[in-house]
C-alpha positions in Angstrom: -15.8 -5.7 -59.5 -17.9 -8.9 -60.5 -19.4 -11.0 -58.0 -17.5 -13.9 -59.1 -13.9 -12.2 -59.1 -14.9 -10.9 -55.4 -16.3 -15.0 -54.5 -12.6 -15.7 -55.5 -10.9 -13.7 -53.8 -12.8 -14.0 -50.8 -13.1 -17.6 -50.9 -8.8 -18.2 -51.1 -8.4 -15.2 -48.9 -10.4 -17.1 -46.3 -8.6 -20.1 -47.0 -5.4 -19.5 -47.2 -5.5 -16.6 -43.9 -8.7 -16.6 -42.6 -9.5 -13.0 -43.0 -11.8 -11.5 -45.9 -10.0 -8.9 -47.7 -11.1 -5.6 -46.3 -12.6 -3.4 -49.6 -15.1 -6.7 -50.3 -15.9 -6.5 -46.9 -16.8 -2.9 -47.1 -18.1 -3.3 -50.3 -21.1 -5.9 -48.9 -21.7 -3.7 -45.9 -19.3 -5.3 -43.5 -17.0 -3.5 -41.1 -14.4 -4.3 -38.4 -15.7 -5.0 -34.7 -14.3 -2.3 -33.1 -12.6 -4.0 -29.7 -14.1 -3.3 -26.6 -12.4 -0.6 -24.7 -10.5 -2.3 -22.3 -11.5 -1.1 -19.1 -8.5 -1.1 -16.4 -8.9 -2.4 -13.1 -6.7 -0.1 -10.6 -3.4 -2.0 -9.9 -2.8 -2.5 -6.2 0.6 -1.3 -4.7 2.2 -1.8 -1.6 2.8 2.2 -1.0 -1.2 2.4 -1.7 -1.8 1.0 2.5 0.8 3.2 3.6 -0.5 6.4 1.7 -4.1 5.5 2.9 -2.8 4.8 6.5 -0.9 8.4 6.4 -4.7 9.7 5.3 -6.2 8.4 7.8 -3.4 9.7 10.4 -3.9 12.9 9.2 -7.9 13.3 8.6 -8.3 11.7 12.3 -5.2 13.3 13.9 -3.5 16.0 11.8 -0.3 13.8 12.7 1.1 15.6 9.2 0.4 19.0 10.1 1.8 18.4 13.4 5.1 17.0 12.0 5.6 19.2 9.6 5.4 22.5 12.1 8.0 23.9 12.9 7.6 23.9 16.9 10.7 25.4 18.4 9.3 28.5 19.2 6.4 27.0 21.1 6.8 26.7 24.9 7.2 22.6 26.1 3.8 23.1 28.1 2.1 24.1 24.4 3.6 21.0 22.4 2.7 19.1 25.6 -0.6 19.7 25.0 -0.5 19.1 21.5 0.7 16.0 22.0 -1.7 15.0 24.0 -4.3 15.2 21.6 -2.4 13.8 18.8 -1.7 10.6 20.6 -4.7 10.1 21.5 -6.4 10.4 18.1 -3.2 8.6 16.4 -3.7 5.8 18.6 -7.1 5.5 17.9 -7.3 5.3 14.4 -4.0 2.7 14.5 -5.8 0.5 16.8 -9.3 0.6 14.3 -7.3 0.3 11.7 -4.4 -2.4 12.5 -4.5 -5.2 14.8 -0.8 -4.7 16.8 0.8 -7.4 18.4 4.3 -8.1 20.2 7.1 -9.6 18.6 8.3 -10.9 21.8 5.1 -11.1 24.1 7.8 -10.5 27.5 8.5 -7.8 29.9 11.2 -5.2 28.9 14.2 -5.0 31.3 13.6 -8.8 32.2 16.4 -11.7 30.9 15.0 -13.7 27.5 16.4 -16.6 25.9 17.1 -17.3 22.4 17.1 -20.6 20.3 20.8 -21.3 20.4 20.8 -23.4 17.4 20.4 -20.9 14.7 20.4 -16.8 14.5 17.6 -15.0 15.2 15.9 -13.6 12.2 17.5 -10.2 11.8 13.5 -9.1 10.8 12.0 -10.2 14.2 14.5 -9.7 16.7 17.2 -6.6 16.2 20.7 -8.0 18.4 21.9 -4.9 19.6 25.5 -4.8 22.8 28.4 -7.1 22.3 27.1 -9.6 20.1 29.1 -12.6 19.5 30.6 -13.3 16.0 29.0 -16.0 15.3 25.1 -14.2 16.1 24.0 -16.9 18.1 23.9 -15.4 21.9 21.9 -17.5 24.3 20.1 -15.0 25.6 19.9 -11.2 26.5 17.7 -8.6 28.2 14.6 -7.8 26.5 15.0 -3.6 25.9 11.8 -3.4 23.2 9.4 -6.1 22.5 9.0 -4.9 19.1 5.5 -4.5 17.3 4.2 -6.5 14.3 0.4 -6.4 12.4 -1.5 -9.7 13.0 -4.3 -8.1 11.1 -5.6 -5.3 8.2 -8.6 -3.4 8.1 -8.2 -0.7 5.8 -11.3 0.6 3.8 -11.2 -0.4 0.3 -9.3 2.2 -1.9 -11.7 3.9 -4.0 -10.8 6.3 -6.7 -9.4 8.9 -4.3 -6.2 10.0 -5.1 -3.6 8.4 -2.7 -1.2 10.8 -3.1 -2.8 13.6 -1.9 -2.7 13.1 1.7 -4.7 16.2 2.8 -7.1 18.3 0.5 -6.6 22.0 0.9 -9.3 23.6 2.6 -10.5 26.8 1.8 -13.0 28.3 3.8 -15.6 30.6 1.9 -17.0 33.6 3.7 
């Protein structure tokens, strides 16, 4: 091809839609950029904190082992004992973990009084006895003060993989 033929083409190709055609490109020496690989960032789910907090549960506590054992044919004093333990160590990790508050900072058993001028939010406060049609009572007895998460401190998620709550472990001898 002559360099003016090519000058031509290349000169209305880049006029009329701004690219060069490709076999003068390639015929000069000139490639296509390759793009950049496009490196994605991990997307963030809700489920992700609640699969990490049942990881933590179970590498502090074994809460899932527990759970998932079948303990009928254990005597009460044995799952007593068990738990025991895994309270303790459940509690612990929710406490470092989760800041837990009171919905209703009162005294179960004891008389509480609700704004009469609208329902209570059905997420907050659960009616439960002979509730009157219109969901507005004035008041009731506090029988749980429910439990809400003022604050998160869950360890960023690295590249573990959340679904696997427990490795196996295989012990070599």
């Amino acid at each position: 091809m002559s360099r003016i033929t090519a000058a031509f083409r290349s000169f209305f190709s880049l006029l009329f839609s701004g690219i060069l055609p490709e076999d003068i490109a390639s015929a000069y020496g000139y490639t296509k950029a390759k793009p950049a690989p496009v490196v994605e960032t991990p997307k963030i789910k809700p489920s992700d904190g609640a699969l990490q907090m049942l990881q933590i549960l179970q590498r502090d506590s074994r809460l899932i082992d527990f759970l998932m054992e079948d303990i009928a044919a254990y005597a009460d004093d044995q799952v007593g004992a068990a738990v025991r333990s895994v309270h303790s160590d459940c509690r612990d990790s929710l406490t470092r973990h989760l800041t837990l508050v009171p919905v209703i900072d009162g005294v179960e058993g004891t008389p509480q009084k609700l704004d009469t001028s609208k329902a209570p939010d059905p997420a907050r406060i659960k009616l439960i006895g002979n509730v009157p049609a219109n969901g507005k009572p004035p008041g009731g007895t506090l029988r749980h003060r429910g439990w809400m998460v003022s604050s998160v401190n869950l360890p960023a998620i690295g590249k573990q993989e959340l679904t696997i709550l427990a490795p196996a472990e295989i012990e070599v001898e």
